[in-house]
Structures are given as structure tokens and as C-alpha cells.
N, C-alpha and C positions, 0 to 999 in steps of 0.2 A: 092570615093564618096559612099555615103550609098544609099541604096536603098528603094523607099518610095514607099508603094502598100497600096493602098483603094479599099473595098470590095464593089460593088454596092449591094445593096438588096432590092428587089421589085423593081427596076426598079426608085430608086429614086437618083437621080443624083445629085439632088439640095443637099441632105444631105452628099452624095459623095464630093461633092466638097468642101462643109465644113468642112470636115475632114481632106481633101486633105491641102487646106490652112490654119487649122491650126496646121498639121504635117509640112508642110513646113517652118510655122515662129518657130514654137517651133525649127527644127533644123537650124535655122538661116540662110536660103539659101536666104532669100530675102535681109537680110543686106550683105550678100559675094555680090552678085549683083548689092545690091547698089553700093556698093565703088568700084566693078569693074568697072562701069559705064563708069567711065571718070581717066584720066592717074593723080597720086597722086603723087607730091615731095618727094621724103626721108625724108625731114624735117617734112611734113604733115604727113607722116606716122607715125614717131617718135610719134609724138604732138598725134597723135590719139592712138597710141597705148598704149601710157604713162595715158591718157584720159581713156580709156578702165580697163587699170590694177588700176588708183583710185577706178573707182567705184566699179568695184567687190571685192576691199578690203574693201571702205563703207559699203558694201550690208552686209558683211563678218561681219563685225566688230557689225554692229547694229543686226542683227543674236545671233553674241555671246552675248549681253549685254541682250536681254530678258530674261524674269525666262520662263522656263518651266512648261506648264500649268501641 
């Protein structure tokens, strides 16, 4: 696991923990959590993982097809 460190300064927490949460979704530890959650079938896994590799090839693809400003 990586290691996620937030700096307080002035004593402001509130900004601290914004940070905090959103280093933690950028590195995706609340979706590992999520689906930890509860116990997943091999076939669900499949299905999600199959799920997972479209879209980043969507993302991928509509990526490649814009011009370059």
C-alpha cells in the first residue's frame, strides 16, 4: 500500500481533511473498499472486471480522437 501524508497548517483541519479525501479517491482506496465490502462471485468479478477494461478503453479511445489544441 502507498502511503498518504497531509500537512496541517495553521491549525486548519477542515482544509486538511479535504485534502485528505481527496488524495484518497484520486488513489482509488474507497472503490477497493467499496467492492471489498461484501464477498463477490467469480462470475461478478469477471463481469466487473470486463466492465472496468471497456471503459478505460472508451476513455482511451475518445482521448485519442480529439485534435490537439
Amino acid at each position: 500500500m502507498k502511503e498518504i501524508t497531509v500537512t496541517v497548517i495553521d491549525n486548519d483541519v477542515e482544509r486538511a481533511l479535504r485534502i485528505l479525501k481527496k488524495k484518497i479517491q484520486n488513489d482509488g482506496l474507497f472503490k477497493r473498499l467499496k467492492v471489498k465490502k461484501h464477498f463477490e462471485k467469480p462470475c461478478q468479478f469477471r463481469r466487473r472486471k470486463m466492465r472496468e477494461a471497456m471503459r478505460r478503453q472508451r476513455i482511451a479511445a475518445s482521448r485519442s480522437r480529439r485534435r490537439p489544441r
